[in-house]
C-alpha positions, 0 to 999 in steps of 0.5 A: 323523489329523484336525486335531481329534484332532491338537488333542487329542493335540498341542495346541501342541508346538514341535520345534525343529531346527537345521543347522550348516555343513557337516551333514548333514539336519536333527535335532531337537536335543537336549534340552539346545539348547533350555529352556522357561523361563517359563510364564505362563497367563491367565484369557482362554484363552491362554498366554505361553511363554518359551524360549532355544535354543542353535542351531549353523547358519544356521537354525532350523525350528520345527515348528507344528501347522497350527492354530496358526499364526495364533496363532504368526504374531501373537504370535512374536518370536525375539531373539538373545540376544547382539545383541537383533536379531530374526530373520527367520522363513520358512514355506510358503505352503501347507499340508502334508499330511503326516499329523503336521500339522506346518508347518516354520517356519524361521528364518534365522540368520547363518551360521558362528557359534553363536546364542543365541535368545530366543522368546516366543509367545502360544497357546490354553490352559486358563484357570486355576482360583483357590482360596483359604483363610481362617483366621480370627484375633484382633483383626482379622486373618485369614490369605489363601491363594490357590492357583491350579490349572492344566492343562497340555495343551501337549503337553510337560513343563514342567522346572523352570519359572517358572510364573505365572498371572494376568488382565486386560481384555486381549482375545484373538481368532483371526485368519487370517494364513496364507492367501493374500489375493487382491485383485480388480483391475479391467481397463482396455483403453486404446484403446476408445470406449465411450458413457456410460450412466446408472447402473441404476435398482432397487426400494426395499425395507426393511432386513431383519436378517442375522443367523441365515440358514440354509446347510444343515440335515441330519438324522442320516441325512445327518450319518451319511452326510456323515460316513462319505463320505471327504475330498476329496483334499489338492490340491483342497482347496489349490487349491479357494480360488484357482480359486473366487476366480477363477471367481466374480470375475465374477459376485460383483458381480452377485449381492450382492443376487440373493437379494434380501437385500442380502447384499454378500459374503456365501455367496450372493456366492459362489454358495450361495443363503443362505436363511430359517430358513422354507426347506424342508429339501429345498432345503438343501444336503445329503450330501456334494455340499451339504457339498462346495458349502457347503465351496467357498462357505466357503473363498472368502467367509471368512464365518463360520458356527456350527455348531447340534447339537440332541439327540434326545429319547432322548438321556441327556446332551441337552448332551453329544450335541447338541454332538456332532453340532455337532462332527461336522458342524464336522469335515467342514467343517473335512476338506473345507478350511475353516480352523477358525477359520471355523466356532464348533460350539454344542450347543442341547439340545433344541429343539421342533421338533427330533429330532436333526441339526445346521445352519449358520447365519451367524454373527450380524453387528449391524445397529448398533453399540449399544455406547453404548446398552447402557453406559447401560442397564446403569448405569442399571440399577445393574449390576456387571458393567461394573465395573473390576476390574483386572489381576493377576499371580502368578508362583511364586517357585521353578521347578516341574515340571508333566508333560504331560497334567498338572495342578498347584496353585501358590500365588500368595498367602499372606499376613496381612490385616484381615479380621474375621466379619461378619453380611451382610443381604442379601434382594436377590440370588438366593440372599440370604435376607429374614429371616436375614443370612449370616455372613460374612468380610469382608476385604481384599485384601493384594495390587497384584492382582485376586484372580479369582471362586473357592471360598473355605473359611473355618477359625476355631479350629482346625476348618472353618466354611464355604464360600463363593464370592469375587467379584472382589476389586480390588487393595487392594480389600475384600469379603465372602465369606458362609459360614454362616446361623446364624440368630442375627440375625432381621430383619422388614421393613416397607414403607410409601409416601408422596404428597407434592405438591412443586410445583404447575406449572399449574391449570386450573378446579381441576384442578392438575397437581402434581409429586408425590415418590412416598416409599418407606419400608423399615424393617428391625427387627434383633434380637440372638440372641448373647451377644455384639456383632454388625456387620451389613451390609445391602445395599440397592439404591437403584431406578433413579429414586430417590434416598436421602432418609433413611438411617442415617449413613454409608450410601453410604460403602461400595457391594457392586456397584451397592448401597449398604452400611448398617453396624448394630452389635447389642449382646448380645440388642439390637433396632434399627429401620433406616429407608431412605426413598427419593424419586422425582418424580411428575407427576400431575392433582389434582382439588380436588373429591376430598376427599383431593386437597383435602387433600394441597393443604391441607398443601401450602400449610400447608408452602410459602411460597404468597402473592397471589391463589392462596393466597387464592382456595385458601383460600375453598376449603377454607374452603366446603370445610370448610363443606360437610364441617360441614354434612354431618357434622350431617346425618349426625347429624340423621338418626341423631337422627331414626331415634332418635326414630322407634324411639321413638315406635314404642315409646310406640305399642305401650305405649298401645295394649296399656295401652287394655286397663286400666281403671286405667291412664289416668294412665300412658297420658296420660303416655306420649301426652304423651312421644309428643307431644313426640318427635313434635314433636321429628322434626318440627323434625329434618326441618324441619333437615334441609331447611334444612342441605340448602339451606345445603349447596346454596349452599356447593356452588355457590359452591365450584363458582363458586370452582373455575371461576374458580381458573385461573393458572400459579404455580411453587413448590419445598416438600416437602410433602403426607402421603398416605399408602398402608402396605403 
């Protein structure tokens, strides 16, 4: 049997088997010698198990899955009950090879006396699954019901247990504690001369990444044909870690950088070349001597490796098969001695470029610890994820019974809390919505700990109201779980952005440079459906840079992940306008010859406590500023006047001339040609004004050019000012 399929069917059994004096060969014991008693799974994939045995002999043998017993030799601890002294435990040094799988483990005992013992131990298990229940109720309180669903794949029933569930930021990992280290040693030989010689020189090269190098690559014909070749035999597969520890000793040292990559350790340390994902596929290892070889590299270096299963294009589920492949091509690393734990099988899909098979890659290995550089990205970015939650614990009050292969609800919690229906406004997230907030429970955790992510299903006079999903809710903590879109609350959104100069650092013959609070102005206009009152939460988040200039009272007071909650009570059919105003600082250039520079400048210094020289000579400024916009406003005006008058003159010119026909109309034409004289006379002084407000307007030009060359100085001074404004 395959040590996978072993997992599958025996995942993690203990047999326990003891000898008495005088006995014959070992027995498992009776059902009665030994008791599971406690049972405690985690969200993080293990499982604490807590038995007693009741041992008459000098020892107790326990017998493992081969797998397994890293985690056993991590985590096991065997007291007697009586002295609370913990026991020795011995195991074979090599694997078995037995067809079961089994690694005896035994325990020495102190003979001629009966033993009562206590074990305890840590091992692989199915994370448990959080549901929850929410009944609404009067007056502020609402009724929490978490159920916890558990699976148990250990192999054995669990009788009349304690079964407890919970989580925490304990972190678990697999490590090697079975196989034999051998550490390298230098020979010295005492009686030789030798000459001292300089350390060898070599070429400078650039840092490169070592991260995803290609070991092997097969397609499905050579996967099929690896897979179909029968394993190696068990004694080579013992043996072959030691003799290539020690047929490699020599020349690990001399080909660390062989390839060229500076690998140290690493498979070509071992004698595999470990080559570029751009290696051609025909020199790859392949077939079941590239397996052998890349097995054989594997168990001496210890190197870990992943596993990439890719799908064929005619595939139906493309995940599924991918995987498949990964695993099969895992299965024959693992049948050719390579401890599980080295290798990690990942299904990619489909993949361009790809038909089918699967390769080994090196396990990505960081070129520098980026720990703290990522911490401060993500609480710059406001992320929730680094957020503590903390660590919880629910243990049933009665013992229970779940059967192998089984699986099991258990309540953890119910319990009356405060909770009340809310309405959640939330246009941020994926699944928010911009124009109607969610109804929601908005509740709080009754209990010392975490309720962990889950579907929560929310009741309310008697009948079923919705659905929805919890994030973690810290102990004592609130949350809200949105349920429903009734549509009963309508929000319109408007944005709308500001300029304000808020302080002038240096000017440069008229050119300022300023720094500027860029504004940004959202106002939510809520209104009221119901007949009855509403409380809405809206959820903003303030973006990175900015800080909360206006807001509604209280805002901030209460956050939902990194975003603030604002509260807004709607009375039966009401309208509220919310206002949120955030601010972040802008350094720009400020030309004073633009005409709204010049006036954000204007209301700058109209708003700060500005005095001496500068203010003044600003002032001569926009006073031939304003000047300069007077006389262009009246030539504007003086020309519009004198377009007038040419239509008009046009028009007593077509009057007289059809009027020279008439004999009888010579007074009339003497009055139109004295009209006409006077318009004339009349565009003649508009264009003789207009040549002298051109010339005044010349003047104030040049002296506003002689003004703003010579306005250069360094002044430094805090206001809050400046309204140019950009709506949106």
């Amino acid at each position: 049997m395959h040590l996978r399929n072993l997992r599958t069917v025996l995942p993690f059994v203990i047999l326990l088997t003891g000898t008495g004096c005088g006995s014959a060969a070992s027995s498992y014991v009776h059902a009665g010698d030994t008791t599971l008693g406690r049972v405690v799974v985690y969200r993080n994939g293990i499982a604490y198990f807590e038995r007693t045995a009741d041992v008459q002999g000098d020892h107790l043998t326990l017998k493992v899955p081969a797998e397994r017993v890293d985690d056993f030799l991590k985590s096991l601890t065997v007291v007697d009950a009586r002295t609370g002294r913990p026991a020795p435990i011995r195991y074979p040094t090599k694997m078995p090879t037995s067809d079961t799988g089994l690694l005896d483990m035994n325990i020495g005992l102190e003979a001629g006396t009966s033993h009562q013992l206590k074990l305890s131990y840590v091992t692989e298990a199915p994370s448990w699954k959080p549901s929850y229940r929410v009944v609404v109720g009067p007056k502020g309180k609402v009724e929490l019901e978490a159920w916890a669903i558990v699976d148990n794949t250990s192999g054995e029933d669990w009788n009349n247990v304690r079964l407890g569930v919970g989580s925490s930021s304990a972190l678990s990992f697999r490590f090697d504690l079975q196989s034999v280290r051998l550490v390298e040693r230098e020979t010295l030989q005492q009686h030789d001369l030798f000459a001292l010689a300089p350390p060898t020189g070599g070429a400078t090269y650039g840092t490169e990444s070592l991260q995803k190098k290609l070991i092997a690559d097969l397609d499905d014909r050579l996967l099929d044909a690896a897979s179909a070749t029968p394993p190696p035999p068990p004694q080579a597969v013992a043996a072959a870690p030691v003799a290539a520890a020690h047929a490699n000793a020599a020349s690990r040292r001399k080909s660390a950088s062989a390839d060229g990559r500076g690998y140290g350790g690493g498979l070509s340390a071992m004698g595999m070349t470990a080559p570029t994902e751009a290696t051609p596929r025909s020199a790859l290892p392949s077939g079941s001597d590239g397996i052998a070889r890349m097995a054989e590299a594997l168990r001496s270096s210890r190197e870990q490796v992943v596993v990439e299963g890719f799908a064929r294009s005619d595939d139906g589920d493309k995940e599924g098969a991918s995987l498949a492949r990964a695993n099969k091509l895992r299965e024959e690393l693992v049948r050719s001695g390579v401890s599980p734990s080295q290798v990690v099988a990942i299904g990619r899909g489909v993949q361009l470029g790809r038909n089918g098979g699967a390769r080994v890659v090196e396990a990505a290995r960081p070129t520098a610890p980026a720990g703290a550089k990522a911490d401060a990205k993500d609480s710059a970015r406001g992320d929730s994820g680094g957020d503590p939650i903390g660590t919880s614990n629910f243990e049933s009050g009665n013992v229970t019974s779940v059967a192998r292969g089984m699986s099991a609800m258990v309540s953890i919690l119910k319990r009356e809390t405060e909770g009340e229906v809310v309405y959640l406004y939330d246009p941020e997230s994926a699944r928010g919505d911009g124009r109607f907030p969610f109804r929601s429970v908005r509740l709080k955790n009754p209990s010392d700990s975490a309720l962990e992510t889950g579907p929560v299903t929310v009741f309310g006079d008697g009948h079923f109201i919705g659905e929805g999903m919890a994030e973690p809710i810290p102990a004592r903590g609130s949350a809200f779980v949105p349920f429903a879109l009734d549509r009963q609350i309508v929000v319109d959104q408007r944005t709308g952005e500001t300029d304000e100069i808020a302080r002038i650092l240096t000017i440069q013959r008229g050119v300022f440079s300023t720094e500027v609070q860029h504004k940004r102005k959202t106002t939510f206009t809520m209104t009221n459906r119901l007949d009855e009152r509403a409380t809405v939460y809206v959820r903003h988040t303030v973006p990175t840079d900015y800080k909360l200039v206006t807001a509604p009272p209280g805002a901030g007071d209460e956050k939902l992940g990194s975003a603030n909650l604002l509260r807004v009570v709607l009375e039966p059919h009401g309208k509220v306008d919310v206002a949120i105003e955030e601010a972040t600082p802008v350094f720009r250039t400020i030309d004073v010859r633009a005409p709204e520079s010049i006036e954000q400048v204007r209301v700058f210094l109209t708003r700060a406590a500005v005095a001496g020289p500068v203010k003044q000579q600003v002032e001569v400024l926009l006073k031939l500023n304003k000047e300069m916009a007077d006389i262009d406003q009246r030539i504007v005006t003086t020309r519009e006047q004198m377009a007038e008058y040419r239509a008009r003159m046009n028009e007593l010119h077509d009057q007289i001339f059809t009027l020279k026909a008439v004999r009888t109309a010579g007074p009339l034409m003497q009055s139109l040609e004295a009209k006409m004289q006077e318009v004339s006379d009349k565009l003649s002084k508009a264009t003789i004004a207009i040549v002298a407000f051109e010339e005044k307007r010349m003047v104030a030009r040049v002296h506003f050019q002689d003004a703003v060359a010579d306005l250069s100085t360094a002044p430094s001074t805090e206001v809050a000012g400046g309204d140019a404004k950009r709506d949106s």
